[in-house]
NUSERO-872592 format. One record per residue (C-alpha): residue number from 1; residue in one letter; x negated, y, z negated. Coordinates in pm, 1 decimal, always signed. Last residue first. Layout:
  pos  code      east     north        up
  NUM     a         X         Y         Z
...
//
This chain:
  pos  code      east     north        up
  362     x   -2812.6  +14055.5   -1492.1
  361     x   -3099.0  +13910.5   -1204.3
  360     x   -3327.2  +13672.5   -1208.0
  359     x   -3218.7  +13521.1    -828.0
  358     x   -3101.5  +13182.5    -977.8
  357     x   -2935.9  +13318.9   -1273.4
  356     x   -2720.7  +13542.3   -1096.7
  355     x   -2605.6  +13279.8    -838.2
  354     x   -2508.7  +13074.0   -1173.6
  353     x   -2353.5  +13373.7   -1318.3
  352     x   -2150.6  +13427.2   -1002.2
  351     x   -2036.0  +13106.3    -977.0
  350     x   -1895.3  +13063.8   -1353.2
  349     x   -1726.9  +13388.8   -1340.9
  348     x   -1374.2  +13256.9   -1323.4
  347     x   -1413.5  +12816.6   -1384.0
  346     x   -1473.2  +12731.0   -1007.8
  345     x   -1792.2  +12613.9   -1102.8
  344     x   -1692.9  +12400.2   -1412.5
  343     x   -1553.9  +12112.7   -1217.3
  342     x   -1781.0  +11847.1   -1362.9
  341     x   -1632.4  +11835.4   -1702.7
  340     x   -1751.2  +12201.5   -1969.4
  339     x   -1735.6  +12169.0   -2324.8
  338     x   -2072.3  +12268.2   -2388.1
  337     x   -2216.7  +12368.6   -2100.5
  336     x   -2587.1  +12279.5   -2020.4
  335     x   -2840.2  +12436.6   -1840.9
  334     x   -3168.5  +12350.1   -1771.1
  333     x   -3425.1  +12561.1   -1566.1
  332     x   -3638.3  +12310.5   -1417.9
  331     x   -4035.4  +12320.8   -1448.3
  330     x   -4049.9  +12077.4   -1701.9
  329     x   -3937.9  +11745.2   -1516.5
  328     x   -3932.3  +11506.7   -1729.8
  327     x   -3679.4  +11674.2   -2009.7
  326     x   -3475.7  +11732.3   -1722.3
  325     x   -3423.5  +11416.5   -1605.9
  324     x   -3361.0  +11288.5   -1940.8
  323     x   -3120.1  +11534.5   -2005.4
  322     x   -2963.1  +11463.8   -1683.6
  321     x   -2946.7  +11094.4   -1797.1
  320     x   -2736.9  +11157.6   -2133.4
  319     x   -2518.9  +11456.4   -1946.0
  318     x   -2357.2  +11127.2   -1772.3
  317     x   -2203.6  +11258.4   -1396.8
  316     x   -1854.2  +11165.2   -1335.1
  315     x   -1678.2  +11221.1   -1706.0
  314     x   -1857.6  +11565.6   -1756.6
  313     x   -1790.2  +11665.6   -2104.2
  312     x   -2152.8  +11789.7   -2182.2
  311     x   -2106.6  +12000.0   -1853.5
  310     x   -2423.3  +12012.5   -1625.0
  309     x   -2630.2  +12317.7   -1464.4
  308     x   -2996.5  +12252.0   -1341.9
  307     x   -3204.7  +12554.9   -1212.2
  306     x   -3496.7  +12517.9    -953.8
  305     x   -3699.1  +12858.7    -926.3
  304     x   -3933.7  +13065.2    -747.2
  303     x   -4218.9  +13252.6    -678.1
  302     x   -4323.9  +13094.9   -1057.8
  301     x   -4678.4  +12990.8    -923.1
  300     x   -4621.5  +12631.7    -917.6
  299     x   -4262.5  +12668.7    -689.5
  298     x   -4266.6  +12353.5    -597.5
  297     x   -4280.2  +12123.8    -904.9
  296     x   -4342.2  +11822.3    -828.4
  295     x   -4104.2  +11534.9    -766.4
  294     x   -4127.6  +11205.2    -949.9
  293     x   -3853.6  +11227.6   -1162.8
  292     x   -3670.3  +11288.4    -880.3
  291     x   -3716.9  +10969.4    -763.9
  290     x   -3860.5  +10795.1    -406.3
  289     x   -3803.1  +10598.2    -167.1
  288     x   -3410.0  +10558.5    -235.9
  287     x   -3222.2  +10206.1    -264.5
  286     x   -2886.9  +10290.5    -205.5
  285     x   -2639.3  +10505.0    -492.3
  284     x   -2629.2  +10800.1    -273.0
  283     x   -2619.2  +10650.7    +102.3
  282     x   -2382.9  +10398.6     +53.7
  281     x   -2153.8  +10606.6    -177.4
  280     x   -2185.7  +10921.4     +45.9
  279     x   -2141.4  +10689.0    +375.1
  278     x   -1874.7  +10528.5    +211.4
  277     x   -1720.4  +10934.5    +178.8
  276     x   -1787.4  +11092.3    +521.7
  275     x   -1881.3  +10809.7    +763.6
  274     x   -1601.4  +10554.9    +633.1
  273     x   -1343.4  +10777.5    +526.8
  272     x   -1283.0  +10892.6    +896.4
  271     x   -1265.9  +11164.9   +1134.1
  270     x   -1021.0  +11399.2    +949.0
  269     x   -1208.5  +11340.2    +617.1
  268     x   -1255.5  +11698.3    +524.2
  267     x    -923.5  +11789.7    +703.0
  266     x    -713.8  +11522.5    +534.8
  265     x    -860.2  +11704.0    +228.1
  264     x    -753.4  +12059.2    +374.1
  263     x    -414.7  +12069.0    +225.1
  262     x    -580.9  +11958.6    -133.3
  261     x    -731.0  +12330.6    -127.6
  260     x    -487.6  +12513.4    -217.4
  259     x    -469.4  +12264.0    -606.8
  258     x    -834.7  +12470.6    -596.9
  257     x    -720.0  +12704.3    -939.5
  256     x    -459.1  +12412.1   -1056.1
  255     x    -802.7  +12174.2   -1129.1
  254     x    -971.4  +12432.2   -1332.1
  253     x    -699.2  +12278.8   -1622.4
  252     x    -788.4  +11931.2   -1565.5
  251     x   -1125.6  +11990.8   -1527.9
  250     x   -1140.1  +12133.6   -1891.7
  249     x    -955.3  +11861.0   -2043.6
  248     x   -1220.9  +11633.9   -1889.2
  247     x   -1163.2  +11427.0   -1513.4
  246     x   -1191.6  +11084.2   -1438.1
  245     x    -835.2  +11006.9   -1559.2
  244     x    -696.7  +11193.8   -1289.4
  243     x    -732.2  +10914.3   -1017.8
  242     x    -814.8  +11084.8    -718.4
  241     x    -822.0  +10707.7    -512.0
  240     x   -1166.2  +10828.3    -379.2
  239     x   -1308.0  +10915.0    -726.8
  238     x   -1152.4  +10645.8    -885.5
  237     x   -1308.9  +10401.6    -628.7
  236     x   -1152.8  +10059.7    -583.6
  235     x    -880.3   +9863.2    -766.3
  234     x    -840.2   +9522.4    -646.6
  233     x    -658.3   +9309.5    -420.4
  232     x    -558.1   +9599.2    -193.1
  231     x    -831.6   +9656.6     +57.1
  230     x    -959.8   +9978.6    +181.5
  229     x   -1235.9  +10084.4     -94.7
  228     x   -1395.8   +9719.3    -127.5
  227     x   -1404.7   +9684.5    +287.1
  226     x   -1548.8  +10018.5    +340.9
  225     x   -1820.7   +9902.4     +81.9
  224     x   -1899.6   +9609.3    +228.5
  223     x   -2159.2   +9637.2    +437.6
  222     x   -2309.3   +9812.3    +111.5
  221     x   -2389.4   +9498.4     -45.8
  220     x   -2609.3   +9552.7    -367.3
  219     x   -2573.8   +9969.1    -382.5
  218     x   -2192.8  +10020.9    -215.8
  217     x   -2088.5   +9703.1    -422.9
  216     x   -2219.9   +9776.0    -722.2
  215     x   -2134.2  +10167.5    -687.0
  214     x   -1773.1  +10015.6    -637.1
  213     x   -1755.2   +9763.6    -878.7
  212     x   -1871.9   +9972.4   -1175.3
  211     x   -1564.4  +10229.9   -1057.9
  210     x   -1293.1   +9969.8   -1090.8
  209     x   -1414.3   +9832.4   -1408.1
  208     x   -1358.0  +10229.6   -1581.9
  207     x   -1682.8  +10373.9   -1675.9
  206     x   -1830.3  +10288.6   -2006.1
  205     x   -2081.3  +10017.4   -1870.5
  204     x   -2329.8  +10287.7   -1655.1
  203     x   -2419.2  +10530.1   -1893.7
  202     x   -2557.7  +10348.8   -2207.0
  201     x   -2656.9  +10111.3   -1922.8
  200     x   -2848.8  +10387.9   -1720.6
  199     x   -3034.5  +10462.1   -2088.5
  198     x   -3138.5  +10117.7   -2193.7
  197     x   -3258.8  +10072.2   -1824.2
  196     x   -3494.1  +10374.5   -1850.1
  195     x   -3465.2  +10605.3   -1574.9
  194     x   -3801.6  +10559.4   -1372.7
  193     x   -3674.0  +10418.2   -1057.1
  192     x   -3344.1  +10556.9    -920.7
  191     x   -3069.2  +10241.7    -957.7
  190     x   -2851.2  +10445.3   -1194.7
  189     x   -2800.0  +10746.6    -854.8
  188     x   -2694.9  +11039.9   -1040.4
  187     x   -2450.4  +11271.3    -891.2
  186     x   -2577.3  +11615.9    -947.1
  185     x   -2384.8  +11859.6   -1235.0
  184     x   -2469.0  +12170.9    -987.3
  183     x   -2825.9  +12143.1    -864.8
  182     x   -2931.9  +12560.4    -771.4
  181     x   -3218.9  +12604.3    -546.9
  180     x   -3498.1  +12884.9    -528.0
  179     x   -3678.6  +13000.8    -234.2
  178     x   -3721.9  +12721.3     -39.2
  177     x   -3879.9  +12638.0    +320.8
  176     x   -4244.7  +12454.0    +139.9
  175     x   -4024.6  +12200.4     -72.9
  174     x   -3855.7  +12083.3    +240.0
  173     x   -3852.1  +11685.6    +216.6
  172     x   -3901.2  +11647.8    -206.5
  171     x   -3721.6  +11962.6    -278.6
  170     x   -3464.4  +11951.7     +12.7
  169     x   -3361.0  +11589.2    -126.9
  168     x   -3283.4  +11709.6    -489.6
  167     x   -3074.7  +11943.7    -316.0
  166     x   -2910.4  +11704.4    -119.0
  165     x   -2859.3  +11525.2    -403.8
  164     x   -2659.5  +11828.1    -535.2
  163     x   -2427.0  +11826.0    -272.7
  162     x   -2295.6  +11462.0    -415.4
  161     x   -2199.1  +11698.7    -688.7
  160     x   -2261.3  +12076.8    -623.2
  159     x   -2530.4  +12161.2    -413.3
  158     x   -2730.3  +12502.3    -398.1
  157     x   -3008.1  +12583.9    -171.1
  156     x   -3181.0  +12902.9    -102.8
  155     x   -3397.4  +13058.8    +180.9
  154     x   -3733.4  +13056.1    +318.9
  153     x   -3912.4  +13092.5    +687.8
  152     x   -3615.2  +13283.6    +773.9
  151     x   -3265.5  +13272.8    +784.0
  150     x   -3270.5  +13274.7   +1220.0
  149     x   -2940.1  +13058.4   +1213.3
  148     x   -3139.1  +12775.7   +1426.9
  147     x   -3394.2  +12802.8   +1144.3
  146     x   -3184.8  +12756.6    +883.2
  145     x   -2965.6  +12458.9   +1020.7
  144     x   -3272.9  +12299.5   +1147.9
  143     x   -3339.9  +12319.6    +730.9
  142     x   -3012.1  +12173.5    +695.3
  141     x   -3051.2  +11870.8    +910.3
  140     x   -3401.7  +11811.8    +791.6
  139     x   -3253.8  +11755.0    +459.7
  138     x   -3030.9  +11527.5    +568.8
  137     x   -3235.2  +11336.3    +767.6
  136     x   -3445.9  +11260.4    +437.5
  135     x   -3167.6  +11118.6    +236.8
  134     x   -3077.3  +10898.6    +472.1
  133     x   -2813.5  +10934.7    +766.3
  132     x   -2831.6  +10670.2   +1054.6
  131     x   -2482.2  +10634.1   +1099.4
  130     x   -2473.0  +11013.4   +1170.4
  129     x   -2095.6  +11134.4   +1199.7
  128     x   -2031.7  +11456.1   +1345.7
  127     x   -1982.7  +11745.4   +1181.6
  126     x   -1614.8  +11870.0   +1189.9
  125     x   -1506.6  +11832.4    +865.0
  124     x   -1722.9  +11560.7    +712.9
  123     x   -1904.7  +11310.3    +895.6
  122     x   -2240.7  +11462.4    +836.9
  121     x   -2227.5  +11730.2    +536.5
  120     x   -2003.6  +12036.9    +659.4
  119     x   -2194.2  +12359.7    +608.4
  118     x   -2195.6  +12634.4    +411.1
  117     x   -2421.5  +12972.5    +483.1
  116     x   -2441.6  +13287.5    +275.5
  115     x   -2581.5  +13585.4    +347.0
  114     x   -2614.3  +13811.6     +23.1
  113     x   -2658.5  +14166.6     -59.5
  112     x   -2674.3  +14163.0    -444.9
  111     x   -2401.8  +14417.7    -465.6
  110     x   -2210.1  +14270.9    -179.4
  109     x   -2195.2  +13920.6    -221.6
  108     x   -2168.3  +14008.7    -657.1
  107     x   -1870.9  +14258.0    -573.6
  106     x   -1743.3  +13949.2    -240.0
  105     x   -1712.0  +13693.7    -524.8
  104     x   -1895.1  +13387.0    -481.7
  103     x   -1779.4  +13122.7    -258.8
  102     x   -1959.4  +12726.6    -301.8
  101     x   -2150.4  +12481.7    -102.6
  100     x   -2477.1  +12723.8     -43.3
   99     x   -2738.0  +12742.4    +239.2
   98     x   -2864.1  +13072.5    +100.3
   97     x   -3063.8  +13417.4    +280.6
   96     x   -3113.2  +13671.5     +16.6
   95     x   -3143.0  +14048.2     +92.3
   94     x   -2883.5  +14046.4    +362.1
   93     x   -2861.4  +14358.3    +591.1
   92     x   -2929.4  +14170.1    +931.3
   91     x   -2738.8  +13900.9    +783.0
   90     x   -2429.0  +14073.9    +764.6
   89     x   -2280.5  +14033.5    +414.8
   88     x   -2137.3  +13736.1    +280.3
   87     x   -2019.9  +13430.2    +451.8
   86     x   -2139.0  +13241.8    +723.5
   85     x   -1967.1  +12874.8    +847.4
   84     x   -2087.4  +12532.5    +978.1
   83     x   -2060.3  +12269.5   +1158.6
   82     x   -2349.7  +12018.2   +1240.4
   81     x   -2333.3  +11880.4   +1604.1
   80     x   -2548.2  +11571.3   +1682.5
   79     x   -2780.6  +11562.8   +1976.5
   78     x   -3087.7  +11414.4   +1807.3
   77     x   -3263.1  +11719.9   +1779.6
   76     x   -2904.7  +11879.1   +1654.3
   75     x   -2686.7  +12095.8   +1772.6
   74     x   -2509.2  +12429.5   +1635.2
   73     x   -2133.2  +12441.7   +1525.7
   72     x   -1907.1  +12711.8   +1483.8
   71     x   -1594.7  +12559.7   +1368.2
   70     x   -1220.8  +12506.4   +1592.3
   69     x   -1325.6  +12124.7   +1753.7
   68     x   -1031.0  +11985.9   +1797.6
   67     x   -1012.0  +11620.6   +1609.7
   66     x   -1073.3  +11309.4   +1779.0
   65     x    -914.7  +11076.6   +2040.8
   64     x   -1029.0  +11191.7   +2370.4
   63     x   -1339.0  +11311.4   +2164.0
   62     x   -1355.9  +11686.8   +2059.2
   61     x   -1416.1  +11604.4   +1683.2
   60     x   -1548.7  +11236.7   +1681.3
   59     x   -1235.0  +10973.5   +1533.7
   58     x   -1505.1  +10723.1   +1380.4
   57     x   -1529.9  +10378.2   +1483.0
   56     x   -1274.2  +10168.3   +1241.9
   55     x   -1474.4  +10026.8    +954.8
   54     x   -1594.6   +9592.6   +1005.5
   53     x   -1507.2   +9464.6    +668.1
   52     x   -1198.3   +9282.6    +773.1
   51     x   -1261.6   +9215.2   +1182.5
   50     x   -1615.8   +9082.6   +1055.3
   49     x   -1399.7   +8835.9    +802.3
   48     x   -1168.7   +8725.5   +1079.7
   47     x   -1462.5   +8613.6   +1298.9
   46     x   -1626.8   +8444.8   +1042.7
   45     x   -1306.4   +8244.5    +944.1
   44     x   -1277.2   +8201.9   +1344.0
   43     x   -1635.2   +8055.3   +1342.2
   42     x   -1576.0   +7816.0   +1031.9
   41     x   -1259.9   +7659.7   +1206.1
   40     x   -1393.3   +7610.1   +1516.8
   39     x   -1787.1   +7458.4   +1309.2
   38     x   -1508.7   +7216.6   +1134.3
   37     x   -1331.4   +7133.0   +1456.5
   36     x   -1707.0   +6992.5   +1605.2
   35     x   -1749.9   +6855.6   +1316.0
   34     x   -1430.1   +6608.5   +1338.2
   33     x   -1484.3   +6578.7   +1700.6
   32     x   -1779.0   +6380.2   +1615.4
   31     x   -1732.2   +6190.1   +1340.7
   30     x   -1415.7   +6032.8   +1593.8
   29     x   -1115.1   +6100.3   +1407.7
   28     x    -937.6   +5879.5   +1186.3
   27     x    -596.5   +5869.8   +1186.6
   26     x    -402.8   +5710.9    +834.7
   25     x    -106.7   +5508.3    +863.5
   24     x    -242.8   +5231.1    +702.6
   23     x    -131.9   +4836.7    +694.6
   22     x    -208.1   +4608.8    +459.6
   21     x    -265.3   +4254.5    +495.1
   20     x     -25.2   +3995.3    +403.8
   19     x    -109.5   +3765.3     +62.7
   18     x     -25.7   +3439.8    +118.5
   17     x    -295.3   +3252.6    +172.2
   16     x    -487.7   +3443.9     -40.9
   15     x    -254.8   +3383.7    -323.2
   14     x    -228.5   +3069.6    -253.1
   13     x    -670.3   +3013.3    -292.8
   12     x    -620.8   +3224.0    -623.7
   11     x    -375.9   +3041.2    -740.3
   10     x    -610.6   +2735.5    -727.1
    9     x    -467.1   +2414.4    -524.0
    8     x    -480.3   +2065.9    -618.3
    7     x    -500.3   +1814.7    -362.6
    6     x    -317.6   +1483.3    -394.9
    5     x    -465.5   +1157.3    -174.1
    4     x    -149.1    +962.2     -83.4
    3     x    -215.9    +565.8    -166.2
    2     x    -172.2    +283.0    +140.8
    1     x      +0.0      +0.0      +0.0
//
């Protein structure tokens, strides 16, 4: 009788027998085409990102597409118009020549015979733009100014705010074509070398977030400073925003004597934020080749002056760094105001005094 032979089976074996194979509905593209749509989609990113921080070209006064031109205006060496306007009296009859950024009144004009010339900073008004502005082109700008303007082989200088870095770049560039020069609370630049980091922090880290940022950004990565001040995910620039909780008491209350002159702002900037103000920011708060506290004094056998005025309540522009310029640099006439912001010019008087001051007279 013929015996069955009985074969045991694990689990494991039925279960492999058994068990169906899975399916996926995942596509899998070639290695290749799967790079070549990551470098697609990392190109248009790029591209989208240049289209964000990249600033509109500038709206050139007397372009197809720009502002009338309605200033006098002389050109450049490099073919650039600089606008400007005289004030004062005739300057056949003038007894001081001054490249100046604010009005006196026509008794001290008069009585002191003074011919006074403003101008509109690159950019602004109806100068146009130069992309390629540093510290030293503007200097030469204004001294081509002088000279195209017959003021003689000297004249003055005064700057009030970003203006007065001009200043400070007229004494290192054109020392040898001033008279005397007048540096009205002066922006200072916290990356210039020599100010003591303890100091520049003391000044730097109590102003509002917002404004940190935006010398940050215009000093580390100034391609994107027109970027930072345009966009809306964050607050940028007090200063360009007008936000009035960058100015003292006392600023607040000057502020109603130029309210007129908040018709002309679109004016100022009529050909575009990016080569009037960003270019300030960019060209202010960048990496300079020198430091006023390295300058000399110019005038060393007193035929001249350089006078500092800054308001102990300036919210803009620390008082604790311009004393510390100051204090270095011995041979300028230092004035502070006690209880004075950064608007104190236009306070009645103030101008005239300060003019006063500068040409040693009462």
């Amino acid at each position: 009788m013929a015996t069955g032979v009985s074969r045991k089976i694990s689990a494991a074996s039925a279960r492999a027998h058994t068990r169906r194979a899975k399916k996926t509905n995942s596509i899998q593209l070639p290695s290749g085409m799967l790079r070549t749509t990551l470098a697609v989609l990392f190109i248009g990113f790029l591209a989208w990102a240049y289209q964000v921080i990249r600033p509109p070209p500038p709206k050139i006064c007397g372009s197809a597409d720009g502002p009338p031109i309605t200033a006098a205006r002389i050109k450049l060496r490099d073919g650039r118009h600089l606008a400007y306007k005289e004030h004062g009296v005739p300057k056949d009859a003038a007894k001081h020549d001054a490249v100046v950024a604010e009005t006196l009144s026509p008794d001290v004009v008069e009585n002191l015979g003074i011919h006074m010339v403003s101008f509109d900073r690159p950019g602004y008004g109806e100068s146009d733009p130069d992309p390629n502005r540093t510290p030293k082109s503007i200097a030469l700008d204004i001294e081509e100014l002088a000279d195209q303007l017959g003021l003689g082989s000297k004249f003055y200088v005064v700057g009030l705010s970003m203006g007065g870095q001009v200043v400070w770049n007229c004494l290192k560039y054109i020392p040898h074509r001033l008279a005397g020069a007048v540096l009205l609370a002066p922006v200072v630049n916290y990356w210039w070398p020599g100010l003591p980091a303890n100091l520049t922090a003391d000044a730097f880290y109590p102003k509002k977030l917002q404004d940190q940022w935006a010398l940050r950004v215009a000093h580390y990565i100034p391609s994107l400073t027109y970027w930072w001040n345009t966009q809306r995910w964050f607050p940028a620039s007090s200063v360009i925003a007008h936000n009035p909780d960058i100015l003292s008491h006392q600023d607040k209350e000057l502020v109603s004597k130029i309210s007129n002159r908040k018709s002309h702002v679109a004016q100022v900037r009529q050909q575009g934020e990016y080569e009037s103000i960003h270019r300030d920011l960019i060209i202010g708060f960048g990496n300079w080749e020198y430091s006023p506290l390295d300058l000399e004094n110019p005038f060393p056998n007193n035929e001249g002056s350089v006078h500092l005025w800054q308001g102990d309540q300036d919210l803009l522009v620390p008082v604790t760094l311009q004393r510390y310029i100051a204090q270095n640099l011995p041979w300028i006439h230092y004035h502070e105001l006690p209880g004075a912001g950064h608007l104190f010019p236009v306070a009645d008087g103030m101008s005239d005094t300060i003019i006063k001051s500068l040409l040693g007279v009462k």
